[in-house]
PAMARMI-336771 format. One line per field, with one value per residue (C-alpha): x, y, z; residue number from 1. Coordinates in nm, 3 decimals, padded with zeros to 5 digits. Layout:
X <- [X:...]
Y <- [Y:...]
Z <- [Z:...]
k <- [NUM:...]
This chain:
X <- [-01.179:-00.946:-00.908:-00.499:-00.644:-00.926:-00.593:-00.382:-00.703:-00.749:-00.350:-00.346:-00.634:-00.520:-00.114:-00.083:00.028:-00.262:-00.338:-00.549:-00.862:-00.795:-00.835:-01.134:-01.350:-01.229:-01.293:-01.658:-01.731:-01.657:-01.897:-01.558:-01.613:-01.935:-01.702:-01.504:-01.798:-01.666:-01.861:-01.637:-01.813:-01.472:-01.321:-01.204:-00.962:-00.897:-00.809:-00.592:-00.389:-00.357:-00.158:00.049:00.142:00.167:00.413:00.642:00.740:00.952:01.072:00.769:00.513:00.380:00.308:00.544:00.524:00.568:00.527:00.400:00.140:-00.080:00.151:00.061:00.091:00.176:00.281:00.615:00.479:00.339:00.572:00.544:00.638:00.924:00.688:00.442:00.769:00.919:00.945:00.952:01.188:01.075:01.205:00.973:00.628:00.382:00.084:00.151:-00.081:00.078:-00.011:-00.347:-00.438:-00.780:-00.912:-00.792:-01.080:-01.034:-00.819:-00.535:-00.736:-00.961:-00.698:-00.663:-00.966:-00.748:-00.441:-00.621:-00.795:-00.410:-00.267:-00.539:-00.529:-00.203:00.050:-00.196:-00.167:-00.411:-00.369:-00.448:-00.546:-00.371:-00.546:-00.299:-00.510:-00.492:-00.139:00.120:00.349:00.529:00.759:00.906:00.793:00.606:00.661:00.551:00.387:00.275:-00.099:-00.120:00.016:00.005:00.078:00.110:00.005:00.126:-00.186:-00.318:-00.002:00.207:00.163:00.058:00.377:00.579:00.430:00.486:00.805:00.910:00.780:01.002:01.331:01.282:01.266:00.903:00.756:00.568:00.616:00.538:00.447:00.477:00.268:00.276:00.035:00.031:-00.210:00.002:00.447:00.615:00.978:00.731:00.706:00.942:01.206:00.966:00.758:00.995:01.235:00.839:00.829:01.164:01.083:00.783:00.832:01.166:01.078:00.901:01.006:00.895:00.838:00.676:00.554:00.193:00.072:-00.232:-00.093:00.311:00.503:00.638:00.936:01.291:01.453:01.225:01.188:01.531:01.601:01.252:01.479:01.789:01.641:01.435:01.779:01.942:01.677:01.520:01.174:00.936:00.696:00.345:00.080:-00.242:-00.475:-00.807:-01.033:-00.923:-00.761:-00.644:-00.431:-00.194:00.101:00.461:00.649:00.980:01.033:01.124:01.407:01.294:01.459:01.504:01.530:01.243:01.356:01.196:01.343:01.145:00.810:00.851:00.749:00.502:00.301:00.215:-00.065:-00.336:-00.432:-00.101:-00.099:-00.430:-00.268:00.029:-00.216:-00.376:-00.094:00.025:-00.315:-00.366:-00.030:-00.083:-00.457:-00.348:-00.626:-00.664:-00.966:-01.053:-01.338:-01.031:-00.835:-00.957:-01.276:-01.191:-01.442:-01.523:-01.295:-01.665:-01.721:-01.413:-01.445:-01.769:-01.701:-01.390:-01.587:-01.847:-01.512:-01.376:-01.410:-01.648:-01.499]
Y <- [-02.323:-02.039:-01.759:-01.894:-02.251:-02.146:-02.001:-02.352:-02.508:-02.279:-02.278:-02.682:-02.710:-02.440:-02.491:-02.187:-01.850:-01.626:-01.303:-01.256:-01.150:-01.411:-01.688:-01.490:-01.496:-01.853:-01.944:-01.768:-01.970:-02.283:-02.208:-02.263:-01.934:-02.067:-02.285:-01.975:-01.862:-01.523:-01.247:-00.966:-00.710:-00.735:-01.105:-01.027:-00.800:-00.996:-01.316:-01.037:-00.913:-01.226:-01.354:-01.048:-01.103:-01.486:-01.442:-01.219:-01.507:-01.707:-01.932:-02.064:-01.982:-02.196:-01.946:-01.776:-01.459:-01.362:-01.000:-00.687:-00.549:-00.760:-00.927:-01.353:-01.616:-01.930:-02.273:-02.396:-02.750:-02.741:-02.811:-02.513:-02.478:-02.195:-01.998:-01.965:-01.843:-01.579:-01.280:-00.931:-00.645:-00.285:-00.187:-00.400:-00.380:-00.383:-00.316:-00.115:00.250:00.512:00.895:00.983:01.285:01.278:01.006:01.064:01.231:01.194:01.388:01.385:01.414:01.144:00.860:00.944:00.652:00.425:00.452:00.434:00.129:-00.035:00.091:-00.142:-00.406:-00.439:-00.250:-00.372:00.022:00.281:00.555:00.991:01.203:01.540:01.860:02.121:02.401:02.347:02.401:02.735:02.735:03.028:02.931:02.617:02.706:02.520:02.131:02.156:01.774:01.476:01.383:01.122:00.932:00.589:00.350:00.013:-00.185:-00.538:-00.577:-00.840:-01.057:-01.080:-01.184:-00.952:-01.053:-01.028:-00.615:-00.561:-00.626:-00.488:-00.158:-00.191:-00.266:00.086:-00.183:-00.093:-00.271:00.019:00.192:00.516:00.539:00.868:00.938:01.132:01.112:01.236:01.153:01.047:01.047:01.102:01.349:01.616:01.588:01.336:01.528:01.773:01.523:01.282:01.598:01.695:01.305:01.347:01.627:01.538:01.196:01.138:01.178:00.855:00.470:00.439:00.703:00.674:00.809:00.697:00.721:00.560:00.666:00.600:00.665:00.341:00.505:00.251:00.561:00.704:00.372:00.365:00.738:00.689:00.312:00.547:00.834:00.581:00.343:00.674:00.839:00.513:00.657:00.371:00.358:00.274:00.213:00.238:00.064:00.240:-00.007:-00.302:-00.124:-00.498:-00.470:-00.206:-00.237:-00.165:-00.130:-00.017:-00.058:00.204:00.189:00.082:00.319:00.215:00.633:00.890:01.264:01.385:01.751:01.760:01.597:01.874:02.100:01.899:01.989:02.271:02.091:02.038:01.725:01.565:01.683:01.491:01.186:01.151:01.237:00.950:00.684:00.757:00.648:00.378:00.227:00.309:00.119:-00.153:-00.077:00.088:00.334:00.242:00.559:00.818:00.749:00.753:00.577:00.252:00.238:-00.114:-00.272:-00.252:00.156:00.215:00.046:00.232:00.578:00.527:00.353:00.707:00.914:00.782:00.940:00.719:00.751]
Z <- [00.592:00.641:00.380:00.305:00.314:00.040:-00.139:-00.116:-00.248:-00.593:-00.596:-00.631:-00.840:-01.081:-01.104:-01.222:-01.112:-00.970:-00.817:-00.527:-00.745:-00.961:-00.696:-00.507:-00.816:-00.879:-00.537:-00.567:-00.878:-00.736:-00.436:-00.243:-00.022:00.159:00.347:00.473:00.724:00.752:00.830:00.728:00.447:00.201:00.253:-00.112:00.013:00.359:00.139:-00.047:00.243:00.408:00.111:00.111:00.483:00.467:00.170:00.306:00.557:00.288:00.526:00.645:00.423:00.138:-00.120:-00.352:-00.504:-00.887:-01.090:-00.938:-01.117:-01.001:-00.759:-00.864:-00.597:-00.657:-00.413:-00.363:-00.344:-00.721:-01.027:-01.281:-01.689:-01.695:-01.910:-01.619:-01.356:-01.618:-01.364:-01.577:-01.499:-01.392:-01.686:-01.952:-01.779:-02.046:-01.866:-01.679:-01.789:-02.057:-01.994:-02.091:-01.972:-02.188:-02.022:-01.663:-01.523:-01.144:-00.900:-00.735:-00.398:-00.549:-00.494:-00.086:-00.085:-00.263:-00.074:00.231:00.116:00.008:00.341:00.556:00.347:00.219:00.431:00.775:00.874:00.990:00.804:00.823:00.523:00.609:00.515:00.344:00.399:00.794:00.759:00.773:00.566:00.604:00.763:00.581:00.220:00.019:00.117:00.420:00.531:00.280:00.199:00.396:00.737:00.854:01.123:01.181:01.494:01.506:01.797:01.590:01.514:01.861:02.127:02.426:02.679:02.341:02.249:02.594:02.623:02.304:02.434:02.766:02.558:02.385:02.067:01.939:01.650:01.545:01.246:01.119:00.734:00.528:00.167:-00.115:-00.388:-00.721:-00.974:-01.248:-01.304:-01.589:-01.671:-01.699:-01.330:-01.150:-01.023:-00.839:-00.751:-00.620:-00.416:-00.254:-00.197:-00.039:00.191:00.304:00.369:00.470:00.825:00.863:00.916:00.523:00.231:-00.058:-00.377:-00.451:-00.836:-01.052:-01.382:-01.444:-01.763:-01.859:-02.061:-02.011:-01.908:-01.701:-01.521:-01.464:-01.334:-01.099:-01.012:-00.981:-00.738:-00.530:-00.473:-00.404:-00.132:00.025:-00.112:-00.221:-00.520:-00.492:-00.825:-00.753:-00.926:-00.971:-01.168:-00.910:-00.539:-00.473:-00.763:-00.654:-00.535:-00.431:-00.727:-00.557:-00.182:00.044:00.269:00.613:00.862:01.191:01.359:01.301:01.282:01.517:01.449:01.107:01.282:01.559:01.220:01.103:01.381:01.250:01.078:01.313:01.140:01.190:01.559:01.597:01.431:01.679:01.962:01.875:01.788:02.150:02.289:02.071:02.210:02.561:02.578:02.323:02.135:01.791:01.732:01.399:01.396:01.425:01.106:00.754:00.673:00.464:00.129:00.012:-00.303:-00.487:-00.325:-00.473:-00.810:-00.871:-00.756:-01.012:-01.311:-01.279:-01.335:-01.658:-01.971:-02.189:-02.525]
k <- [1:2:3:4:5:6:7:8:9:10:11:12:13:14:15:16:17:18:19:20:21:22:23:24:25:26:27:28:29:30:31:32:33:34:35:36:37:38:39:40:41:42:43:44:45:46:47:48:49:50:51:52:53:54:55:56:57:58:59:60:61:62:63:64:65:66:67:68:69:70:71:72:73:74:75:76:77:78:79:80:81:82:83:84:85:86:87:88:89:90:91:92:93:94:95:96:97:98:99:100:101:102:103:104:105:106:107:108:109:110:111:112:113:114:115:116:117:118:119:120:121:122:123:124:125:126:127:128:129:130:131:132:133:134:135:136:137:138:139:140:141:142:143:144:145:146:147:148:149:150:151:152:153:154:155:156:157:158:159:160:161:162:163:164:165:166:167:168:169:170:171:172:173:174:175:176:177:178:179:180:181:182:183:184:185:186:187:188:189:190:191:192:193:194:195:196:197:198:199:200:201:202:203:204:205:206:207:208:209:210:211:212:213:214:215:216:217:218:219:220:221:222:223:224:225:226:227:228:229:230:231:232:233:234:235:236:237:238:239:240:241:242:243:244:245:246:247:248:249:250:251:252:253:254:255:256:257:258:259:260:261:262:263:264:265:266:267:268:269:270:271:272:273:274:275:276:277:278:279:280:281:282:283:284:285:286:287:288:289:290:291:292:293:294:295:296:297:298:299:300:301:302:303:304:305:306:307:308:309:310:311:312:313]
C-alpha cells in the first residue's frame, strides 16, 4: 500500500475531514500502516508531505484541502454535511495561540529545528541555518541576511531528460527560499518584524515570516493580511507541540527573477556563501548532499525537546 493509498483508505472509511496526524494515528490504530512496508524512520511526516504535494495538483489529485491550522484533507469522491466543509477566514481563527509570554519558554533560535523540519517535509526543500555572528554588518546596517535559506530540488519528481532540459532552456525549476523567524507576532512587533522580513528576504523566489506564537487580534490579522498582499512576503505558523501541524498561513508571492545585486551582499556571510557553493554542485551532479544542510530532527525529537521547554503551571 502506498502512503496516499493508506490516506484514500482512512478518508473513505472516516467521511470526514482529517489532518495528516489525524489519519496517521487512525491508520496506526487500525494496524493499517503494516501494509505500507516502508522503512523510512518518520513515515508520519512522509504520509504528511505527500498529501501536501498530492493536493496541490487539483486537477488530478483526489484529495481536497480544508482550514489551515491544521490544514484537513478530505476526498472529492465522498459526499460531506456542509457543517463538516465550513472553511474559516484568517480573520476568525480560534485556535490559533494568544500571546503568552509566561509560558513561552523557548527561543527564538529554538524554532530553526522546526522550520527546518516543515521546510523538508512540507515545502520538499533543503534548507541552511545562517549564523549572524559570521556576518559584517557594517556595511549594510543592521538587516543584513535572514535566519534561514532553502532550496528546492525537483530531483525526485521529473524526469531526468525533462531537468535536463529545463536547465538548457535557461527555464530552471529550482527555487530559492528565504526565512525569517521570530518567536512570536503581535503590533508590538509587526511592522519591524515584517520590514526585517522584507529586507532580508525579498531577494529570494519566496519570503516569508516564520512564527510559533501569533496574535490573533481581527485587526492585526488584517494589517499582517494587508502588508503580506502588499510585499509578496508569506506567513508561516509553526506549530511546536505537533511540527506536522504548521503551516502556511499566507502565501508568498512566487517570483520568477532573483536579485542577484542584494545576494552579491549576502555573501558577506560565510554561511550563506557555503550554501550557494553548494546549490551549484548539487545541480551540476544531480545529486543533493543531504549531510551539508541542516540536520532534520524527528516529528517525536522535536515534540520532546519542546514538551521539556514549557512552563508547567
Amino acid at each position: 500500500m502506498t502512503f496516499l493509498g493508506l490516506a484514500e483508505k482512512v478518508l473513505l472509511e472516516v467521511k470526514k475531514p482529517m489532518s495528516a496526524s489525524e489519519i496517521w494515528r487512525y491508520a496506526v490504530d487500525k494496524q493499517y500502516t503494516t501494509a505500507l512496508g516502508t522503512q523510512g524512520k518518520t513515515p508520519s511526516a512522509t504520509l504528511a508531505a505527500q498529501l501536501h504535494v498530492s493536493s496541490r495538483d487539483s486537477e488530478n489529485s483526489p484529495f481536497l484541502t480544508l482550514g489551515s491550522r491544521p490544514k484537513k484533507f478530505y476526498l472529492k469522491e465522498v459526499q460531506y454535511h456542509n457543517d463538516d466543509l465550513i472553511e474559516r477566514d484568517l480573520e476568525v481563527i480560534d485556535d490559533i495561540d494568544d500571546i503568552d509570554n509566561e509560558n513561552v519558554a523557548y527561543s527564538e533560535r529554538d524554532l530553526h529545528a522546526v522550520l527546518s523540519y516543515f521546510i523538508y517535509y512540507h515545502l520538499v526543500g533543503f534548507s541552511k541555518t545562517l549564523d549572524h555572528k559570521k556576518s559584517t554588518k557594517k556595511q549594510f546596517g543592521e538587516w543584513v541576511h535572514p535566519d534561514v535559506v532553502a532550496c528546492y530540488f525537483p530531483l525526485e519528481e521529473w524526469k531526468p531528460e525533462v531537468y535536463d532540459l529545463s536547465l538548457a532552456m535557461k527555464d530552471s525549476p529550482i527555487r530559492l527560499m528565504s526565512f525569517e523567524i521570530k518567536r512570536e507576532l503581535s503590533f508590538g512587533n509587526l511592522r519591524e518584524s515584517f520590514f526585517q522580513a522584507v529586507s532580508n528576504s525579498s531577494w529570494a523566489h519566496e519570503g516569508y515570516l516564520v512564527t510559533s506564537v501569533i496574535s490573533k487580534e481581527k485587526e492585526f490579522l488584517e494589517e499582517l493580511g494587508r502588508l503580506s498582499d502588499a510585499f509578496g512576503i508569506g506567513i508561516i505558523l509553526l506549530d511546536v507541540e505537533d511540527p506536522d501541524n504548521s503551516e502556511i498561513i499566507i502565501d508568498s508571492e512566487n517570483k520568477e527573477a532573483l536579485d542577484w545585486q542584494t545576494i552579491n551582499k549576502l555573501t558577506i556571510n560565510p554561511d550563506f556563501k557555503d550554501f550557494l557553493i553548494r546549490v551549484r554542485k548539487d545541480i551540476d551532479s544531480k545529486e543533493v548532499r543531504r549531510e551539508w544542510y541542516d540536520k532534520i530532527e524527528t516529528r517525536e525529537e522535536l515534540i520532546k525537546v519542546f514538551a521539556s521547554k514549557r512552563i508547567k503551571r
